[in-house]
C-alpha positions in Angstrom: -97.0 -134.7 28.8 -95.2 -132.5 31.7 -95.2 -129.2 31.4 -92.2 -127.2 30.8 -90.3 -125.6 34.0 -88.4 -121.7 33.6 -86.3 -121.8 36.2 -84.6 -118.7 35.4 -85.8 -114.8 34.4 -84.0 -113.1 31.2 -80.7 -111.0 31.9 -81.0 -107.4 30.4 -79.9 -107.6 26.4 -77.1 -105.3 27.6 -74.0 -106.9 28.4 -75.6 -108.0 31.8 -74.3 -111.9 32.6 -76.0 -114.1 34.4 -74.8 -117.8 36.1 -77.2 -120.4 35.0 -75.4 -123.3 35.8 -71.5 -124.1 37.2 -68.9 -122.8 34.9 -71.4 -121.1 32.3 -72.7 -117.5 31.9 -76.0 -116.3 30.4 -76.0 -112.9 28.1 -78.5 -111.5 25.4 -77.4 -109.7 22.1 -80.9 -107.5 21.3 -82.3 -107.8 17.7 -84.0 -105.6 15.6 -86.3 -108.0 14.4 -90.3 -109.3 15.9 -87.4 -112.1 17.3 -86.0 -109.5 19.3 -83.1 -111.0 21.1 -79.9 -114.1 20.4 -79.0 -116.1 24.0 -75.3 -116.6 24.2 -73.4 -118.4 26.8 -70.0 -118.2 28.1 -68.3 -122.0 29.2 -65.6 -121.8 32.0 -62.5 -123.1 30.3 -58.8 -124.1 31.5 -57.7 -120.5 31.5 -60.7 -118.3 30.8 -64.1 -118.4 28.7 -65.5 -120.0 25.5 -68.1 -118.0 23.8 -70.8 -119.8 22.0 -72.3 -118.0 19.5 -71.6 -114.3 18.6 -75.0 -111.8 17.7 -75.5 -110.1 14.2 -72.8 -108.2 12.2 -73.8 -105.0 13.9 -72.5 -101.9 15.2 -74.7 -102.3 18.4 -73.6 -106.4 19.5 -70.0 -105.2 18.5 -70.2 -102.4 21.2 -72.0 -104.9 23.4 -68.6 -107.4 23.2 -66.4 -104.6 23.7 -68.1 -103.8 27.0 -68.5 -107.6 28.1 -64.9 -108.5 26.9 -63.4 -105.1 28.9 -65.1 -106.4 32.3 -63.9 -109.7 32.1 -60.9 -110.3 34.6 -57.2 -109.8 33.2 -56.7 -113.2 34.1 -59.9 -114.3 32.8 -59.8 -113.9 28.3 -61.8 -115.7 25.9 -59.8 -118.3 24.9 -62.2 -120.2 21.9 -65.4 -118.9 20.1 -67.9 -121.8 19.4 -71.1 -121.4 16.6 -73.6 -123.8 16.8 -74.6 -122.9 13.1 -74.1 -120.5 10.2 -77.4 -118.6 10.2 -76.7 -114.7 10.7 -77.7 -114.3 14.5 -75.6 -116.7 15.4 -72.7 -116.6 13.4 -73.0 -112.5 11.9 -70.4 -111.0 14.1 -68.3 -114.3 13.9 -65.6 -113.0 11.7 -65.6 -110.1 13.7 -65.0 -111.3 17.0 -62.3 -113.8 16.2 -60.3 -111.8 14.4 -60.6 -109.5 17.3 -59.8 -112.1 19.9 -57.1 -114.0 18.2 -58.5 -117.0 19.5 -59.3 -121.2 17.4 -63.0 -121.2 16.0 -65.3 -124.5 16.7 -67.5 -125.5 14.0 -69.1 -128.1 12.2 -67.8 -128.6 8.9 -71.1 -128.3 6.9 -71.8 -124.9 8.6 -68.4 -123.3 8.3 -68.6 -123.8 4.9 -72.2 -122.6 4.1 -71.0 -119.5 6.2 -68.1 -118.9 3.9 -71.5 -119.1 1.0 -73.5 -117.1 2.7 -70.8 -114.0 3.5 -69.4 -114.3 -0.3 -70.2 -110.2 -1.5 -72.8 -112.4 -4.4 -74.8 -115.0 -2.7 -77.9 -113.9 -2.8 -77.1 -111.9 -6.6 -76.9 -114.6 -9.2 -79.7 -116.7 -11.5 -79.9 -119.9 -9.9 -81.4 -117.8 -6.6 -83.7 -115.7 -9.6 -85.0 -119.3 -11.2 -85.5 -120.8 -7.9 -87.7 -118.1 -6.9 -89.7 -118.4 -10.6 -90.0 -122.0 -9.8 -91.7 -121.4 -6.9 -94.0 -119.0 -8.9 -93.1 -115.7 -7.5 -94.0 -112.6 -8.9 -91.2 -110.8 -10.9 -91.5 -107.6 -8.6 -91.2 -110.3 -5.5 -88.3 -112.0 -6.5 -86.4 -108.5 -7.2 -87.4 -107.5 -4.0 -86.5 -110.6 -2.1 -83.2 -110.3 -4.2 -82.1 -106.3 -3.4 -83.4 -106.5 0.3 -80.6 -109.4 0.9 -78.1 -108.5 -1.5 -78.0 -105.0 -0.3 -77.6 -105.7 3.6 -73.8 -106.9 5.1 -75.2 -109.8 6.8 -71.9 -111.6 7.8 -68.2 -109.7 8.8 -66.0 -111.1 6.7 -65.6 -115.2 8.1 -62.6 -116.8 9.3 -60.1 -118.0 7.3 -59.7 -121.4 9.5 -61.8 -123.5 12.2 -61.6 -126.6 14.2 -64.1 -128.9 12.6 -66.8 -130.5 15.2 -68.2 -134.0 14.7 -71.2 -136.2 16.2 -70.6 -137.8 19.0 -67.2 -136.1 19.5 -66.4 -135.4 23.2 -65.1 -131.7 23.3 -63.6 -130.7 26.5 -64.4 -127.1 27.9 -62.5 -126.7 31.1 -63.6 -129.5 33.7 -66.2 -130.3 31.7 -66.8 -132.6 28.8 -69.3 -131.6 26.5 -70.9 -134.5 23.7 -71.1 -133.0 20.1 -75.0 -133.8 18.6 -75.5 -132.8 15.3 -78.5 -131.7 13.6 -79.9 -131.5 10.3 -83.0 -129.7 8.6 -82.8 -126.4 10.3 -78.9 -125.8 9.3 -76.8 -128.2 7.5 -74.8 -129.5 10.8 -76.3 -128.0 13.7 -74.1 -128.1 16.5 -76.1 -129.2 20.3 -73.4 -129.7 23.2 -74.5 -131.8 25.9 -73.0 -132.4 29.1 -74.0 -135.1 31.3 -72.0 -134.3 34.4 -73.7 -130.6 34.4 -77.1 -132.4 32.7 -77.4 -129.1 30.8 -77.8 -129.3 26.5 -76.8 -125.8 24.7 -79.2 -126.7 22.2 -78.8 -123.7 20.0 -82.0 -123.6 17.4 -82.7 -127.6 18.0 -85.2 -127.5 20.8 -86.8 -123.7 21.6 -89.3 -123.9 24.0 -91.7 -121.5 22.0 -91.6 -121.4 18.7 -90.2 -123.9 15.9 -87.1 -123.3 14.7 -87.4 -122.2 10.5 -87.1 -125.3 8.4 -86.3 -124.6 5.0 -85.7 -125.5 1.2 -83.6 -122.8 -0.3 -81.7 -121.9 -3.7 -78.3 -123.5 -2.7 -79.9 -127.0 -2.8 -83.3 -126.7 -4.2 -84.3 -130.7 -4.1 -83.2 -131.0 0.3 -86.2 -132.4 1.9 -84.9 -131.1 5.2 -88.1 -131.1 7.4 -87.6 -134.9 7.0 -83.7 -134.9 8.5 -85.6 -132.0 11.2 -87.8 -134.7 12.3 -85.0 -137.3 11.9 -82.9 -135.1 14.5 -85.4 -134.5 17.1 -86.1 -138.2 17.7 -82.4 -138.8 18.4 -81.9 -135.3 20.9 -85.3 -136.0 22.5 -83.9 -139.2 24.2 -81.9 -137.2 26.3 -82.2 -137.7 30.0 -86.1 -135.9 31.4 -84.0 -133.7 34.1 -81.6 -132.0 31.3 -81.4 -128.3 31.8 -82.4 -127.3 28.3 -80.2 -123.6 27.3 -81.6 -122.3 23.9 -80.6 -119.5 21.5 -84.0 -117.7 22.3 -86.5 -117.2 25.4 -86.0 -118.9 28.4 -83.7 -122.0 29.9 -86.1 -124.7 30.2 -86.8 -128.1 31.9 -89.2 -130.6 29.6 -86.9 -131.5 27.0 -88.8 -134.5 26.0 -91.9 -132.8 26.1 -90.7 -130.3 24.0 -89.3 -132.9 21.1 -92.7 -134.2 21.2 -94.4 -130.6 20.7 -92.1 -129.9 17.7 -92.8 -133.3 16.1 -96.4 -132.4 16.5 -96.6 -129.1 15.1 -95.4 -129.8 12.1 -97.3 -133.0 11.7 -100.5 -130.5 11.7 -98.6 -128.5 9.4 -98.6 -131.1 7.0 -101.9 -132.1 7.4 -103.1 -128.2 6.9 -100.8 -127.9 4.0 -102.5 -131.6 2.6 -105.9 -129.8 3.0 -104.7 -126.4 0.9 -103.2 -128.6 -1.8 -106.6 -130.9 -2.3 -108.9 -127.1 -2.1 -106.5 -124.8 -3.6 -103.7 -126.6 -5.9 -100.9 -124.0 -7.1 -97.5 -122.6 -6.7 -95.6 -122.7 -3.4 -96.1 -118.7 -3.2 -99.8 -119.2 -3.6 -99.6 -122.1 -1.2 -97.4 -120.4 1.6 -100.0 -117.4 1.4 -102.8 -119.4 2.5 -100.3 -121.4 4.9 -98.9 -118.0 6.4 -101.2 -115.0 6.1 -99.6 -112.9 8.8 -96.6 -111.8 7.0 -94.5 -108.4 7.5 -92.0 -108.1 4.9 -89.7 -109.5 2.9 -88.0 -111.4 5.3 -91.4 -112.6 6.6 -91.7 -113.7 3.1 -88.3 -115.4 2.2 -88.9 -117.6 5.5 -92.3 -118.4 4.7 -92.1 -119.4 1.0 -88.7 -121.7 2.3 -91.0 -123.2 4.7 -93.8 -123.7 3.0 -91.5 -125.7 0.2 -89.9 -127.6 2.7 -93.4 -129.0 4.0 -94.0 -129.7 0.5 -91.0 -131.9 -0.4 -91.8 -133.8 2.4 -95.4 -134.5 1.0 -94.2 -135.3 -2.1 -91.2 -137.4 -1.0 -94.2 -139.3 0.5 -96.0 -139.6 -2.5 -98.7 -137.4 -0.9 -98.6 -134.6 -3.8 -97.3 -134.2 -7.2 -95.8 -131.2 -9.4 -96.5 -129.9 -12.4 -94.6 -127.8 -14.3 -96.3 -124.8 -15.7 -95.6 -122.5 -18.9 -94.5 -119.7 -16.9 -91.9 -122.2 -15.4 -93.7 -122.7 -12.0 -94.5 -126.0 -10.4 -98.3 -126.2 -9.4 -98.8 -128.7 -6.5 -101.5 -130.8 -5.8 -103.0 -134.3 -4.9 -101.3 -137.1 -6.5 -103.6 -138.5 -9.1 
């Protein structure tokens, strides 16, 4: 397979911009997380600037956008804010920044709405989220923590109240520039890609990081999703994109090698399943005793929320397959093994 190309070094995560292709403008948000930083790219529109993507819902990236929104020329605003999906680094400061600005919001539909979910002041406080968590056999103690280290933290400003809904295969027009709507699933309901093939660039959001997989996960909102299956579904269809697409992700570097890439991703989680298959013939049990084995280097609760989603996802796949089965256990746990 070729190797992947980095054309470009990282700008500063402090308001610097950077040109990375005609008509669009590279910036970082920082992070306070071991995922340290959020790419976000400004399109050249009619009159001014589309943002896509916004940062967390904090006090530093909203300091960040005052500084970056001040140097922009008078006749130069932001005239649209575009979210490729609903997870917090990407759509935290949303609310935020359009209500600052004024300005439409671009959206799939799926994501909008599981933002408005996610912000609401009780999302993660409620039973459903504490039976989920004793189905997947988590300690008591774990699933309180899980539950007051979430509920407790303002991930989200409050959303918008209205957005412009994006669809696949939609042309949206930016400017000069038409940019094709490719949509997503397993890593957010209706991830949003935008590809271009006048520019051969693809703002591919979470789909295709050069480095790391993006987090593919079964959570409490819709505990049966087998979404590693519409993940794998999803790279096939963006991985026929032309070889000599400029590849601009949310995190780490703008990369040639997309179809290397799709084939990577496809790859690692192939092994994943065949690791996970191996743990589930040795050492049958819960998805939290599972996920352990599958991730041992684990920091914290949040460490732990996106390992046990994970490690469920991988499992509905197997046993979507017919690979595994589940029991269900007194203490109201399912135990996974090999299907008999």
């Amino acid at each position: 397979m070729r190797e992947l190309e980095f054309p470009f070094t990282a700008p500063q995560p402090n308001g610097e911009l950077k040109n990375v292709a005609p008509g669009i403008k590279w910036l970082r948000m920082p992070m306070p997380f071991r995922l340290d930083h959020i790419n976000i790219y400004l399109l050249r529109a009619a009159r001014g600037w589309m943002i896509v993507d916004t940062g967390l819902n904090t006090d530093t990236t909203k300091a960040l956008w005052q500084q970056i929104l001040a140097a922009l020329p008078a006749d130069e605003p932001i005239t649209g804010v575009l979210c490729t999906h609903s997870h917090t680094d990407h759509a935290g400061a949303l609310g935020w920044l359009i209500d600052t600005l004024r300005v439409p919001l671009y959206m799939s539909l799926g994501d909008y709405f599981s933002l408005r979910a996610a912000a609401a002041d009780n999302a993660y406080d409620s039973w459903q989220y504490a039976e989920f968590y004793r189905h997947l056999g988590l300690p008591p103690d774990h699933i309180e923590t899980l539950m007051s280290a979430f509920s407790g933290m303002r991930l989200y400003a409050p959303p918008p109240m209205a957005y412009h809904r994006l669809r696949e295969g939609a042309e949206l027009p930016v400017g000069d520039i038409s940019w094709r709507i490719i949509v997503g699933e397993g890593h957010a309901p209706e991830h949003v890609s935008l590809y271009s093939e006048q520019l051969k660039v693809l703002i591919c959001g979470d789909q295709l990081l050069p480095r790391i997989s993006a987090n593919i996960s079964v959570n409490a909102i819709e505990p049966d999703a087998n979404p590693l299956q519409l993940w794998l579904e999803s790279l096939q269809r963006v991985g026929k994109l032309p070889a000599d697409t400029l590849v601009l992700p949310s995190h780490d570097l703008p990369y040639y090698g997309l179809n290397t890439r799709a084939i990577q991703l496809r790859q690692h989680h192939e092994q994943q399943l065949e690791n996970l298959l191996s743990l589930c013939a040795e050492h049958p049990g819960s998805v939290f005793e599972l996920m352990q084995l599958m991730f041992p280097r684990r920091r914290g609760p949040l460490d732990d929320f996106l390992a046990v989603s994970e490690c469920l996802a991988h499992l509905t796949y197997l046993l979507r397959q017919g690979s595994i089965e589940r029991v269900l256990r007194a203490d109201s746990s399912y135990r996974y093994g090999i299907a008999a």
